[in-house]
Biopython code that builds the backbone (N, CA, C, O; Angstrom):
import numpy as np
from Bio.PDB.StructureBuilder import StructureBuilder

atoms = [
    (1, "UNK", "N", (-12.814, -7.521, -27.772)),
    (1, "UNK", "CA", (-12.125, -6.880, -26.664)),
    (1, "UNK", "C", (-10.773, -7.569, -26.467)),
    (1, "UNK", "O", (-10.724, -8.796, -26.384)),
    (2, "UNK", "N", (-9.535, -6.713, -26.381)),
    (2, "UNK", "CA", (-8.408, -7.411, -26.031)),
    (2, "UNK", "C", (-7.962, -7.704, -24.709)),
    (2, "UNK", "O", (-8.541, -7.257, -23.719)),
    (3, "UNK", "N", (-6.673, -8.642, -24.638)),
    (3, "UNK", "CA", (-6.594, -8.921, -23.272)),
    (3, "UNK", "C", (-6.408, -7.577, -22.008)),
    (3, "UNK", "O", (-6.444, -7.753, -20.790)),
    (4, "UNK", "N", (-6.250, -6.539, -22.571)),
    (4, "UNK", "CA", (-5.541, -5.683, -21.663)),
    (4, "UNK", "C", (-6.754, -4.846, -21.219)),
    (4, "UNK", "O", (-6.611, -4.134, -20.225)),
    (5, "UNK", "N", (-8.137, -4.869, -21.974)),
    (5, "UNK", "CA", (-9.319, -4.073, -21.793)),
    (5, "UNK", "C", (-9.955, -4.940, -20.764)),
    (5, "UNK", "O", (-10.470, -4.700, -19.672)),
    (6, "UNK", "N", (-9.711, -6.276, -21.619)),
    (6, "UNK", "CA", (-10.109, -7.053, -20.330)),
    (6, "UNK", "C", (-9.871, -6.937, -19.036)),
    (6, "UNK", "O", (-10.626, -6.617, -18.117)),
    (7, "UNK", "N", (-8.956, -7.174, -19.046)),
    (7, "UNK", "CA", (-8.004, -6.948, -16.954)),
    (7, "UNK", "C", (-8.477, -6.085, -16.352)),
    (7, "UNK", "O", (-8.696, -6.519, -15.221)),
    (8, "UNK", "N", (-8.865, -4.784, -16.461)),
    (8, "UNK", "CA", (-9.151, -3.872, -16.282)),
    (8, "UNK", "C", (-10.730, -3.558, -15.777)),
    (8, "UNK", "O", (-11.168, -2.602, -15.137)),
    (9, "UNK", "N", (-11.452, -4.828, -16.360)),
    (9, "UNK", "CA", (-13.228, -4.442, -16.641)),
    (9, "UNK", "C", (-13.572, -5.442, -15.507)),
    (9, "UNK", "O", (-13.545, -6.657, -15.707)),
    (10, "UNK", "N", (-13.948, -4.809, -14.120)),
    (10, "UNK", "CA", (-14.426, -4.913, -12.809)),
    (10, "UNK", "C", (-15.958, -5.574, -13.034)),
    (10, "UNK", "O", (-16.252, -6.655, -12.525)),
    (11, "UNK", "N", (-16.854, -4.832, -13.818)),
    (11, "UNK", "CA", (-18.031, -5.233, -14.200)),
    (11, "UNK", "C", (-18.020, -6.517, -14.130)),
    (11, "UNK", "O", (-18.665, -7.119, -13.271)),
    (12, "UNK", "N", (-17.401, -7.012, -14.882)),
    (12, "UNK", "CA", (-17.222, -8.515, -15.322)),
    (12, "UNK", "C", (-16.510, -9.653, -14.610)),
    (12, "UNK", "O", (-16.301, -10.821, -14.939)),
    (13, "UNK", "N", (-16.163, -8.851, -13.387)),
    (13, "UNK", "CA", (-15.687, -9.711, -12.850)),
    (13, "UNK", "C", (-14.435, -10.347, -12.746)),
    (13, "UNK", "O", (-14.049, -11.150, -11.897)),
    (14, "UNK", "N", (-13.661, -9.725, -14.050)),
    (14, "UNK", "CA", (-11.893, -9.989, -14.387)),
    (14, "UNK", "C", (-11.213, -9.579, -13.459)),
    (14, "UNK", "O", (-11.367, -8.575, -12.764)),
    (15, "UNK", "N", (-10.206, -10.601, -13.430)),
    (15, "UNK", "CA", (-9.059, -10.177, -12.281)),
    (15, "UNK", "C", (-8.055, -9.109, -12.680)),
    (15, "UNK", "O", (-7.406, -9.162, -13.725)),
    (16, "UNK", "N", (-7.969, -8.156, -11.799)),
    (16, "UNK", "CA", (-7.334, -7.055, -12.139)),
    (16, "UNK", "C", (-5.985, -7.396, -12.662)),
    (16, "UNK", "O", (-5.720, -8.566, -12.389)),
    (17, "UNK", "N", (-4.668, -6.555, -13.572)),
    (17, "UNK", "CA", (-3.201, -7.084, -13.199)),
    (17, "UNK", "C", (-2.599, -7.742, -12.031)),
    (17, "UNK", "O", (-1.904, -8.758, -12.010)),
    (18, "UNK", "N", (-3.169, -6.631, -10.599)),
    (18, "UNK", "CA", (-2.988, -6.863, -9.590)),
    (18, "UNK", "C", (-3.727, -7.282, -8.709)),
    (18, "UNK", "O", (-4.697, -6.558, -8.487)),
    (19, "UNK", "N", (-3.644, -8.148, -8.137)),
    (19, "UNK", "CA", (-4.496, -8.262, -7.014)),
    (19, "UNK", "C", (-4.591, -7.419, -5.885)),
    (19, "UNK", "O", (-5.625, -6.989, -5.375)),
    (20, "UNK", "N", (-3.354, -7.209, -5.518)),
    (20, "UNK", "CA", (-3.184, -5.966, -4.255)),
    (20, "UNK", "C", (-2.507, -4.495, -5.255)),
    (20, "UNK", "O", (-1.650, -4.653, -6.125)),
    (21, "UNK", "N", (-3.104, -3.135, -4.895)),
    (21, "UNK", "CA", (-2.099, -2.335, -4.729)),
    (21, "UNK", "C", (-2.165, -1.774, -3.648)),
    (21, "UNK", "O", (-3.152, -1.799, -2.913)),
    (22, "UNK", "N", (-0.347, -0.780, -3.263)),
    (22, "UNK", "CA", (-0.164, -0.563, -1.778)),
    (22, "UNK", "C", (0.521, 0.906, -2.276)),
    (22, "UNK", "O", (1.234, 1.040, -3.271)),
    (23, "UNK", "N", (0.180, 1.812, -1.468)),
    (23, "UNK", "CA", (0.668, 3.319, -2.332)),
    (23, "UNK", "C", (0.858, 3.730, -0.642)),
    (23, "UNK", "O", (0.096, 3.860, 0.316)),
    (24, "UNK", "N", (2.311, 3.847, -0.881)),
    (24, "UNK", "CA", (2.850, 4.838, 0.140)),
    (24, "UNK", "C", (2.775, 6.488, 0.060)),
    (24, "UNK", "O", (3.157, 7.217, -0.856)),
    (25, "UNK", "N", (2.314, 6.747, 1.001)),
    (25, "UNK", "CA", (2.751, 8.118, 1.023)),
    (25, "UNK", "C", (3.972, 8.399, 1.458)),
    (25, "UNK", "O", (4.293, 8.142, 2.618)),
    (26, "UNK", "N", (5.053, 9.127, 0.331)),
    (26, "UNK", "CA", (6.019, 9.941, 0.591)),
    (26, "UNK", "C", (6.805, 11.283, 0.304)),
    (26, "UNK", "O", (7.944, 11.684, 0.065)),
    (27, "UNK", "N", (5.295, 11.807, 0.502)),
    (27, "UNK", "CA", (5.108, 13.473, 0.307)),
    (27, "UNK", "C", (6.532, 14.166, 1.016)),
    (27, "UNK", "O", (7.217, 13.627, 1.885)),
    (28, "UNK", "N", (6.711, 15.172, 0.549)),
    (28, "UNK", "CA", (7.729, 15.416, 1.698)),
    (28, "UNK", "C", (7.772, 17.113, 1.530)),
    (28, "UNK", "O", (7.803, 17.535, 0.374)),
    (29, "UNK", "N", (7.775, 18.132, 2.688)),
    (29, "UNK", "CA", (7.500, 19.198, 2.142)),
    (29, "UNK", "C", (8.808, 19.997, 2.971)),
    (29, "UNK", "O", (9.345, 19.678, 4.032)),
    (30, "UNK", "N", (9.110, 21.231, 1.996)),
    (30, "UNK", "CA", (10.014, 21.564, 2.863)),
    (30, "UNK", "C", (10.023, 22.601, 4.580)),
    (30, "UNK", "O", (10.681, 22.742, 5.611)),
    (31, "UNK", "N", (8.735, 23.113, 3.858)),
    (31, "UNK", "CA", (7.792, 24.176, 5.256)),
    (31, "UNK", "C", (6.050, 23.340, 5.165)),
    (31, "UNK", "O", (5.436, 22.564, 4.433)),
    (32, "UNK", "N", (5.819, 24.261, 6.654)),
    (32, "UNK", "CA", (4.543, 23.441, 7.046)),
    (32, "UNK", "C", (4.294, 22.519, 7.846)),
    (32, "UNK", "O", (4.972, 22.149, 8.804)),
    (33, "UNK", "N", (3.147, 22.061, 7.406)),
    (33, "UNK", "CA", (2.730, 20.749, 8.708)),
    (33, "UNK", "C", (4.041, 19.797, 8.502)),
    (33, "UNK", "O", (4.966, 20.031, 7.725)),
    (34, "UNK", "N", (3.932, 18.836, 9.244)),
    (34, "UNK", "CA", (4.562, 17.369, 9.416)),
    (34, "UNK", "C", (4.007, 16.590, 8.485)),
    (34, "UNK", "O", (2.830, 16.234, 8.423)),
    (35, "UNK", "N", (4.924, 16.326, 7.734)),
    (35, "UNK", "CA", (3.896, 15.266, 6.368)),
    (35, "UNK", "C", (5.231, 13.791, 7.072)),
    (35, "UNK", "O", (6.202, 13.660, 7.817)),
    (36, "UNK", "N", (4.286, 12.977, 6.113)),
    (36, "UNK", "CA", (4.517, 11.772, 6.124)),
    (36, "UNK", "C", (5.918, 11.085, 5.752)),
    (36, "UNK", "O", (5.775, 9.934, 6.163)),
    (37, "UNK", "N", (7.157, 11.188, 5.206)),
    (37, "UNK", "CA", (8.298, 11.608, 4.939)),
    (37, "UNK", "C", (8.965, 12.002, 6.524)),
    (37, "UNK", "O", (9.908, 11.415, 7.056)),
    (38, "UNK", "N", (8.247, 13.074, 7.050)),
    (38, "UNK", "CA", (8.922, 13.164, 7.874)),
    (38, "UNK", "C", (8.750, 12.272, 8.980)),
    (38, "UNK", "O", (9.507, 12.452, 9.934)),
    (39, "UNK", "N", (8.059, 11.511, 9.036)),
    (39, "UNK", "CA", (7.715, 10.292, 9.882)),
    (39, "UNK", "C", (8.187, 8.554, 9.732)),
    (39, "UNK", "O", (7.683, 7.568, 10.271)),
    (40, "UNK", "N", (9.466, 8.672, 8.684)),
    (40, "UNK", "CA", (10.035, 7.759, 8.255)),
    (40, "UNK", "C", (9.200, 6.783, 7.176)),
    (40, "UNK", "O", (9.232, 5.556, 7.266)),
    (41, "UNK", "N", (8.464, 7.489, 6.164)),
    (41, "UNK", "CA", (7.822, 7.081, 5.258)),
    (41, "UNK", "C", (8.747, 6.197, 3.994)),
    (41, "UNK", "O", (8.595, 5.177, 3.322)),
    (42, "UNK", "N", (9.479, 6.975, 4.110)),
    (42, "UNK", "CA", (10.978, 6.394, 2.953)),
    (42, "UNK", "C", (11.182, 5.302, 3.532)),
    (42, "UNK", "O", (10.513, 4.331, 3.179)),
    (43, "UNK", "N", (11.955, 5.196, 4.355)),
    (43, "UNK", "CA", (12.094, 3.590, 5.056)),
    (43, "UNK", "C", (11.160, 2.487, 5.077)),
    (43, "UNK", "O", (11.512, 1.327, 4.860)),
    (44, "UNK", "N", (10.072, 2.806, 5.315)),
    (44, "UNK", "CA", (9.289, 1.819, 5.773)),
    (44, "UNK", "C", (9.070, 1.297, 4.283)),
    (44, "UNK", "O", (9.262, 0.137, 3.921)),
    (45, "UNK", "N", (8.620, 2.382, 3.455)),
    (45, "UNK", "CA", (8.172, 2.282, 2.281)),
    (45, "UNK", "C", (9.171, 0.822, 1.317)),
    (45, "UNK", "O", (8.717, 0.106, 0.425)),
    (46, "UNK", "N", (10.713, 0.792, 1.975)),
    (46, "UNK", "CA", (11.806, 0.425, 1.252)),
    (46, "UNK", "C", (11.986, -1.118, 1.652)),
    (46, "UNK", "O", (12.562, -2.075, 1.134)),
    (47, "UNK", "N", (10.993, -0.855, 3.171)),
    (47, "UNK", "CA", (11.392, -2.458, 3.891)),
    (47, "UNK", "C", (10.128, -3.110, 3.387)),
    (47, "UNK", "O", (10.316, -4.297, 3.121)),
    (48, "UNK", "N", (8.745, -2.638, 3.151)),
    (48, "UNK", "CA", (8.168, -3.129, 2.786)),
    (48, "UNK", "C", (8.117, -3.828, 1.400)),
    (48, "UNK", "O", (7.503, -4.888, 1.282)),
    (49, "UNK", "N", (8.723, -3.278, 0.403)),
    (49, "UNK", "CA", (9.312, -3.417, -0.648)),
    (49, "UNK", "C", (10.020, -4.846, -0.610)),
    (49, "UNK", "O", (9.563, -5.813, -1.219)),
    (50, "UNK", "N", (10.952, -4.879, 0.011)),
    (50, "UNK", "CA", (12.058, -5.827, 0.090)),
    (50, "UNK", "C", (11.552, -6.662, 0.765)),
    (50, "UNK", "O", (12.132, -7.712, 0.487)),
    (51, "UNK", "N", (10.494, -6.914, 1.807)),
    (51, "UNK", "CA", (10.164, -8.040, 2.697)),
    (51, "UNK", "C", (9.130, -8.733, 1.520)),
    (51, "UNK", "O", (9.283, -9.899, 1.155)),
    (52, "UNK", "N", (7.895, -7.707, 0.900)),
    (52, "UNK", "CA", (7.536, -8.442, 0.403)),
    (52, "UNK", "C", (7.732, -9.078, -0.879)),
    (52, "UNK", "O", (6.959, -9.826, -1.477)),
    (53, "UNK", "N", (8.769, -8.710, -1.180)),
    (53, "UNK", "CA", (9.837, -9.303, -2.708)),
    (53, "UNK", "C", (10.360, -11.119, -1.940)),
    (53, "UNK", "O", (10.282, -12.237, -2.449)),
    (54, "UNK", "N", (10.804, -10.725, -0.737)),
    (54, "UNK", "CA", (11.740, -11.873, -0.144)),
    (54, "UNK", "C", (10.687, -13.067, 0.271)),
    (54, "UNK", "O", (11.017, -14.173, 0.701)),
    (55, "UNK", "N", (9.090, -12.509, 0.004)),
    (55, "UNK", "CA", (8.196, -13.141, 0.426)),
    (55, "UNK", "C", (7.431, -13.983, -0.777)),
    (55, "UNK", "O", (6.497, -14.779, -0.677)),
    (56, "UNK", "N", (8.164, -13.525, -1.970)),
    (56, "UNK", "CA", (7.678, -13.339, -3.376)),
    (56, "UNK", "C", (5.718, -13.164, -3.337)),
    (56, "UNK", "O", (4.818, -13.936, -3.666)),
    (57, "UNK", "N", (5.728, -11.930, -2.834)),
    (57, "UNK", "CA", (4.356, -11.708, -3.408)),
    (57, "UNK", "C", (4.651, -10.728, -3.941)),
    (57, "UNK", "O", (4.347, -9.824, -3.163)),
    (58, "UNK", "N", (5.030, -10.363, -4.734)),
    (58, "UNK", "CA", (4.859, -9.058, -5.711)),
    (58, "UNK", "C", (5.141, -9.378, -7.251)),
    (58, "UNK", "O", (6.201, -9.929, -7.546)),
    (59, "UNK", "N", (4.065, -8.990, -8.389)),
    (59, "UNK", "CA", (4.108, -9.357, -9.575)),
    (59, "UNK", "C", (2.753, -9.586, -10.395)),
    (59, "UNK", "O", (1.687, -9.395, -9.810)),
    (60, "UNK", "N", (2.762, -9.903, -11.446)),
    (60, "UNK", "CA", (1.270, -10.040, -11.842)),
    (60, "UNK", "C", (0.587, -11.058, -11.008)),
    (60, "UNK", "O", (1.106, -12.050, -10.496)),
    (61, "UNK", "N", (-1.011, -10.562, -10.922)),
    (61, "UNK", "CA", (-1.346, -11.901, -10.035)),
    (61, "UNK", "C", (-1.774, -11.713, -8.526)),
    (61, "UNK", "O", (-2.739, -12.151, -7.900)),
    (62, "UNK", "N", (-0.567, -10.794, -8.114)),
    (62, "UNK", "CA", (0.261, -10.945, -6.976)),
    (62, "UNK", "C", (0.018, -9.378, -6.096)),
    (62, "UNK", "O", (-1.111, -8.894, -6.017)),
    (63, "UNK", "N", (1.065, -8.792, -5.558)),
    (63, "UNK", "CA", (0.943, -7.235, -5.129)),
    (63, "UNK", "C", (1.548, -6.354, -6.081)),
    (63, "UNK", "O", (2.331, -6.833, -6.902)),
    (64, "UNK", "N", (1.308, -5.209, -6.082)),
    (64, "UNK", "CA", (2.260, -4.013, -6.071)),
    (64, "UNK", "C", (2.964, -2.979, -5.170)),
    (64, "UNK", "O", (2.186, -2.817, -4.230)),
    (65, "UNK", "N", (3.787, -2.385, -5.029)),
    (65, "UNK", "CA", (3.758, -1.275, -3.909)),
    (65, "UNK", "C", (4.589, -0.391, -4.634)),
    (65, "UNK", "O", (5.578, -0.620, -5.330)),
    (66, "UNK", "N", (3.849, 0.948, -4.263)),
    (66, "UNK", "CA", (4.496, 2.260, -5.352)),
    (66, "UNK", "C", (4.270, 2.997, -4.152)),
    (66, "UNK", "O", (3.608, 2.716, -3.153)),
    (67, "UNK", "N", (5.149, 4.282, -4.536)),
    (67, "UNK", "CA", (5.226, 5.204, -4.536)),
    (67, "UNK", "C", (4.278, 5.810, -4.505)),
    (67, "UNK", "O", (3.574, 5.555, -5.482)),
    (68, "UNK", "N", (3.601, 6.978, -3.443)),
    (68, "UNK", "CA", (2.328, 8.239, -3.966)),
    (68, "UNK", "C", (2.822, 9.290, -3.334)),
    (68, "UNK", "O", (3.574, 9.259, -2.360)),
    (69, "UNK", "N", (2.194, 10.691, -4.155)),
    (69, "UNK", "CA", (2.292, 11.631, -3.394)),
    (69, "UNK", "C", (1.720, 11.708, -2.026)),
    (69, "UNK", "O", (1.491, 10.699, -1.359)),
    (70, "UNK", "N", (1.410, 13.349, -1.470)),
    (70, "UNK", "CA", (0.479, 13.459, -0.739)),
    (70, "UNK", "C", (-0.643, 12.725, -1.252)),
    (70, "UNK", "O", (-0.780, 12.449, -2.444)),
    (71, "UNK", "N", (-1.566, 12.365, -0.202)),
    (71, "UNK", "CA", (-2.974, 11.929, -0.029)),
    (71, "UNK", "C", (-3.680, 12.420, 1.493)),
    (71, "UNK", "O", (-4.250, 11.777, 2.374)),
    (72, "UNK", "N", (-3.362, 13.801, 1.346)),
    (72, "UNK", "CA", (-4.327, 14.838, 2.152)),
    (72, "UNK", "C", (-4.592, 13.749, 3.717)),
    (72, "UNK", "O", (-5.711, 13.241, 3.641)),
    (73, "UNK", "N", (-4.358, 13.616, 4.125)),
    (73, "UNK", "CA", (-4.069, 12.599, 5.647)),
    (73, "UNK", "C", (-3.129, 12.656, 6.431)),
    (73, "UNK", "O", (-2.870, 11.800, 7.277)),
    (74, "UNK", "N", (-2.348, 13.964, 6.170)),
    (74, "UNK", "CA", (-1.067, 13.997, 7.144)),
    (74, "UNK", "C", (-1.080, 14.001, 8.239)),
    (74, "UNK", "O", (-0.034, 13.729, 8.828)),
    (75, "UNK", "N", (-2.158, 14.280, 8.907)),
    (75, "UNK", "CA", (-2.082, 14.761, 10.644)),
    (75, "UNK", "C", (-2.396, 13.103, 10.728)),
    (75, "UNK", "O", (-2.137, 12.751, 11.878)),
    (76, "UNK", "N", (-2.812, 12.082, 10.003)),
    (76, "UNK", "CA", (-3.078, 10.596, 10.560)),
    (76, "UNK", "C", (-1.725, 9.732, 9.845)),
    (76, "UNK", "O", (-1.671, 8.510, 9.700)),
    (77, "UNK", "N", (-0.920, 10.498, 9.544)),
    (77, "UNK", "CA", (0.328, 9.464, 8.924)),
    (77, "UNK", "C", (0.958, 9.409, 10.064)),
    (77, "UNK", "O", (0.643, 9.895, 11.151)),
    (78, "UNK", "N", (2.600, 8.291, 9.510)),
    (78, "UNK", "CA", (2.397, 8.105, 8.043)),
    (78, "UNK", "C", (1.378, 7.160, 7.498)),
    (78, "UNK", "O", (0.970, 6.235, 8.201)),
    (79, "UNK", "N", (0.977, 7.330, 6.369)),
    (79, "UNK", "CA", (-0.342, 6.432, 5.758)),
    (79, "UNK", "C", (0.174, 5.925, 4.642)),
    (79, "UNK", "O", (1.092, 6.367, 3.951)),
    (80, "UNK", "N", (-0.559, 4.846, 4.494)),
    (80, "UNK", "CA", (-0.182, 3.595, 3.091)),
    (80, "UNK", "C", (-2.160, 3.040, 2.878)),
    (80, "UNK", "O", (-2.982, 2.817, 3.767)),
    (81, "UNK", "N", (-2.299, 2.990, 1.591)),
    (81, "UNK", "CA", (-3.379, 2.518, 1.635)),
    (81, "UNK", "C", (-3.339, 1.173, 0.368)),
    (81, "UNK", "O", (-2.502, 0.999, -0.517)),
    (82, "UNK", "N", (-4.476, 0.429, 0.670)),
    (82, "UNK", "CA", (-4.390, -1.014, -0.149)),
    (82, "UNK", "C", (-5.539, -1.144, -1.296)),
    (82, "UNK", "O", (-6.652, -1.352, -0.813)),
    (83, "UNK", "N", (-5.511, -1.090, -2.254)),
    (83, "UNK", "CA", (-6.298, -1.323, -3.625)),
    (83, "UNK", "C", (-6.142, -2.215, -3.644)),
    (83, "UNK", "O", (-5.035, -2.651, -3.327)),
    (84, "UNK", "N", (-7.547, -3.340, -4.174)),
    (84, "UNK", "CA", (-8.500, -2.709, -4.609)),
    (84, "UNK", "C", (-9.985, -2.181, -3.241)),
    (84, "UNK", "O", (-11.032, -1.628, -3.576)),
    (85, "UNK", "N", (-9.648, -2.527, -1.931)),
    (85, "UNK", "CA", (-10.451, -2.525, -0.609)),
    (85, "UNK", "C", (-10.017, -1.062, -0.394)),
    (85, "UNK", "O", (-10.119, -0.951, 0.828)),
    (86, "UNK", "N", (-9.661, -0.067, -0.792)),
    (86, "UNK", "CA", (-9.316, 1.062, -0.670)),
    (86, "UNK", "C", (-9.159, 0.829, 0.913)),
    (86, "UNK", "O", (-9.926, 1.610, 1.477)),
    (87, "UNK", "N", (-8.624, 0.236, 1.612)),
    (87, "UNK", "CA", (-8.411, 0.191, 2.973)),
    (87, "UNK", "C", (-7.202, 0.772, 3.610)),
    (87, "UNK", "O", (-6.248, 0.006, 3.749)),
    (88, "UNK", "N", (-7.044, 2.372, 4.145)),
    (88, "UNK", "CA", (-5.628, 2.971, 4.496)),
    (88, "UNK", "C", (-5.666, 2.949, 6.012)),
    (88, "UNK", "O", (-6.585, 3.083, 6.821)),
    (89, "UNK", "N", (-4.146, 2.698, 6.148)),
    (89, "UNK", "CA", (-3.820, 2.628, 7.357)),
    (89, "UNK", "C", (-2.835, 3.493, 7.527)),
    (89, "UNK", "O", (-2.277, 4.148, 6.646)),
    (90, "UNK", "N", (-2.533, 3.494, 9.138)),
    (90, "UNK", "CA", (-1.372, 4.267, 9.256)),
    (90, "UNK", "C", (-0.279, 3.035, 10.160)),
    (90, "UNK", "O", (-0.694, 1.897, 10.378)),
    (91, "UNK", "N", (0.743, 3.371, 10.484)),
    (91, "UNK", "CA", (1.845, 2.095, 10.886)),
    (91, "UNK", "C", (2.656, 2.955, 11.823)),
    (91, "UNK", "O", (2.603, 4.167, 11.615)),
    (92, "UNK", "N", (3.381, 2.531, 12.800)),
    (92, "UNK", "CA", (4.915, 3.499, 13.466)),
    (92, "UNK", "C", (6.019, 2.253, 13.223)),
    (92, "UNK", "O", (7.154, 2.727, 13.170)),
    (93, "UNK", "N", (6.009, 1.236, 13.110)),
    (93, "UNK", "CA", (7.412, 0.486, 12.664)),
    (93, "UNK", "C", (7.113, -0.736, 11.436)),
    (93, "UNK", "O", (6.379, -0.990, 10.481)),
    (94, "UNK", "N", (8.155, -1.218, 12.160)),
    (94, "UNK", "CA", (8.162, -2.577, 10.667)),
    (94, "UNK", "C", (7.612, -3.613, 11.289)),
    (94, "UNK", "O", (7.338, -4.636, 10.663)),
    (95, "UNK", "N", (7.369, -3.482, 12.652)),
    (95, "UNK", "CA", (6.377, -4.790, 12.911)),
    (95, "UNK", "C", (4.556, -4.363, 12.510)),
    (95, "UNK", "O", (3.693, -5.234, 12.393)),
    (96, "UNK", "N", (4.307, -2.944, 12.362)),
    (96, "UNK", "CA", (3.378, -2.340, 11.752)),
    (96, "UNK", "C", (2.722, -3.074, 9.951)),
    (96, "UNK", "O", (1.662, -3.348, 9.389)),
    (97, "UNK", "N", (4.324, -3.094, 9.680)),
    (97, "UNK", "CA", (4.595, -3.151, 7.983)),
    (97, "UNK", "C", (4.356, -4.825, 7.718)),
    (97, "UNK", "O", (3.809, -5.395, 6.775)),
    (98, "UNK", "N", (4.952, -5.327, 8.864)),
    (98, "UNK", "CA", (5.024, -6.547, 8.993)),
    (98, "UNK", "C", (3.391, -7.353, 8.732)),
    (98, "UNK", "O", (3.069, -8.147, 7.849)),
    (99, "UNK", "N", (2.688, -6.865, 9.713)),
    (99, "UNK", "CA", (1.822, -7.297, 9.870)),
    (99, "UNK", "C", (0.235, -6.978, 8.912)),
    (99, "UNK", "O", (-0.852, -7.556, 8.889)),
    (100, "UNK", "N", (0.691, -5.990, 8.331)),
    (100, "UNK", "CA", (0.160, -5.332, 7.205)),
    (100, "UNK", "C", (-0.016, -6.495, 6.147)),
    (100, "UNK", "O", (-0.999, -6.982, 5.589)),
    (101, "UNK", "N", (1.705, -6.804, 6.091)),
    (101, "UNK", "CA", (1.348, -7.941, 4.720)),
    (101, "UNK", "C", (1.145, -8.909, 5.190)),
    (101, "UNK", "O", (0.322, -9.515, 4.504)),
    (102, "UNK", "N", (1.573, -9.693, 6.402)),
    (102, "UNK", "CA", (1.221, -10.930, 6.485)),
    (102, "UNK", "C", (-0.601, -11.050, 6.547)),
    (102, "UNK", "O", (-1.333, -11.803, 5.906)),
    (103, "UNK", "N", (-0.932, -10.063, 7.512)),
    (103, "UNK", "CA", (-2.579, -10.274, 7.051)),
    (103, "UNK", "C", (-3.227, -9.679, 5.797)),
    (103, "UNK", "O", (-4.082, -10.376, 5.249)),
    (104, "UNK", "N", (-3.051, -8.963, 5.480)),
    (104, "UNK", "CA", (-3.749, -8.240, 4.357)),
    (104, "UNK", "C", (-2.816, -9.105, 3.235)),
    (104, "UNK", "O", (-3.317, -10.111, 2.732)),
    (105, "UNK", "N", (-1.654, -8.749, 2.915)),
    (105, "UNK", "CA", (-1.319, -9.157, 1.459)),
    (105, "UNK", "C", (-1.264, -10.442, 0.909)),
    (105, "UNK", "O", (-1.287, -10.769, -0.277)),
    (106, "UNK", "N", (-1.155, -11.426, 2.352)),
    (106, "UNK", "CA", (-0.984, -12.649, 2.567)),
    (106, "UNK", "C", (-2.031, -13.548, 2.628)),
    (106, "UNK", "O", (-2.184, -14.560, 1.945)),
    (107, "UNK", "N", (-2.955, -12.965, 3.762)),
    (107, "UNK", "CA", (-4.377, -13.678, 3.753)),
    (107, "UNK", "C", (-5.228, -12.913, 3.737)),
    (107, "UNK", "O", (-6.235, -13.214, 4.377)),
    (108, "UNK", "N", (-5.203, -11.724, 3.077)),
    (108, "UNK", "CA", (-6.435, -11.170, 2.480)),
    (108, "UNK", "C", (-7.173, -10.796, 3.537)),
    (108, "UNK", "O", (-8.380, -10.688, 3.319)),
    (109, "UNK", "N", (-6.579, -10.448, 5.198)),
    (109, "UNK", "CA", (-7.339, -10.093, 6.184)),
    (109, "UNK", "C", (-7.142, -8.964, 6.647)),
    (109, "UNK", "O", (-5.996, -8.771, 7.050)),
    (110, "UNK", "N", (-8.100, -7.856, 6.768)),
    (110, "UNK", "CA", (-7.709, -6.382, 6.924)),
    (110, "UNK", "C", (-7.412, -6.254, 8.219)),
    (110, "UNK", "O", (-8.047, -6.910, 9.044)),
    (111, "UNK", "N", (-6.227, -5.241, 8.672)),
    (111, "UNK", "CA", (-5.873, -5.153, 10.146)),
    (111, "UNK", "C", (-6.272, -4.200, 10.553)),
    (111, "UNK", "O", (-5.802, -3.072, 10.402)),
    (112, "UNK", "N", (-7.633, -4.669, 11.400)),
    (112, "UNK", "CA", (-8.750, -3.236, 11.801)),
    (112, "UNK", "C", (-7.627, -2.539, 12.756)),
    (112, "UNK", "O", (-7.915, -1.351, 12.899)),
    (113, "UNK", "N", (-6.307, -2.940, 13.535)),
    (113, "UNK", "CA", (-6.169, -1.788, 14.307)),
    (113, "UNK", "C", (-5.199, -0.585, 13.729)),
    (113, "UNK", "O", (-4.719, 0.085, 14.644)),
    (114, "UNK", "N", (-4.929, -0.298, 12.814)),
    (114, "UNK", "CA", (-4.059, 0.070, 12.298)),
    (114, "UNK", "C", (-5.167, 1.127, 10.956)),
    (114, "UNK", "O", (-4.604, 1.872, 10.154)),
    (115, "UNK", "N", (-6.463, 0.987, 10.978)),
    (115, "UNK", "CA", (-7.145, 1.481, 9.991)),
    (115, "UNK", "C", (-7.447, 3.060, 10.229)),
    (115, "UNK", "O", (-7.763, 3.538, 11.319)),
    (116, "UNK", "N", (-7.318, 3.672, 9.204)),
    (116, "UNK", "CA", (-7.728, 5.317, 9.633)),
    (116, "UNK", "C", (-8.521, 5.761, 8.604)),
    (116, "UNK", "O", (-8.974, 6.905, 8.623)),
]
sb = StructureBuilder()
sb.init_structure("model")
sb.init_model(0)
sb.init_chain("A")
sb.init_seg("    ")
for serial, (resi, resn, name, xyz) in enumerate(atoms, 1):
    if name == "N":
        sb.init_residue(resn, " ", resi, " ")
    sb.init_atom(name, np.array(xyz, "f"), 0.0, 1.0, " ", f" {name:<3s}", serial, name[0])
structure = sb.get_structure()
C-alpha cells in the first residue's frame, strides 16, 4: 500500500491529509429563496481564510477551508461545516468565525451554540 492510500484509510486509524476540513457555503442564486451568499458568505468565507493563515493553521497536518456549493440548509445559513466531526454551523459575524477556529480548529472544541 502506498503512502497516499494510506492517508486516506480511517479503518486503520491513519491520519487523514487534513486534520480539519471547513467547506463554506457560497451558493449564490440569482431567483428564489435567500441562499447563503446572500448573507455575506463570501466575506466571511475570505476572513476566515486569512485569520486562519495569520494563525498558521492551515496545511498538511493542519486545516483546510474551501469553497462548497449549496448544501441544501439555506433557510439555517449562512452555514460552514467541519470534517472530519461533520459538525455544521451557522455564524452572523467574524466574532462568529472567530470563535469557530479558536475552539474548534484550535482546540478541537465544538461550539455547541452556533450548531445547526
Amino acid at each position: 500500500m502506498d503512502i497516499y492510500t494510506r492517508r486516506y484509510d480511517f479503518r486503520r486509524g491513519l491520519m487523514s491529509y487534513y486534520k480539519y476540513h471547513m467547506f463554506f457555503c457560497l451558493n449564490r442564486r440569482d431567483e428564489g429563496p435567500p441562499c447563503c451568499y446572500d448573507k455575506g458568505a463570501e466575506d466571511m468565507f475570505a476572513y476566515a481564510k486569512g485569520r486562519a493563515k495569520a494563525l498558521d493553521l492551515l496545511g498538511t497536518g493542519k486545516a483546510r477551508i474551501n469553497r462548497a456549493g449549496c448544501m441544501d440548509r439555506c433557510s439555517e445559513g449562512p452555514v460552514v461545516v467541519i470534517y472530519p466531526e461533520a459538525v455544521w454551523y451557522t455564524y452572523k459575524d467574524r466574532g462568529d468565525i472567530d470563535e469557530i477556529i479558536k475552539s474548534h480548529l484550535q482546540q478541537g472544541k465544538i461550539v455547541t451554540r452556533l450548531i445547526i
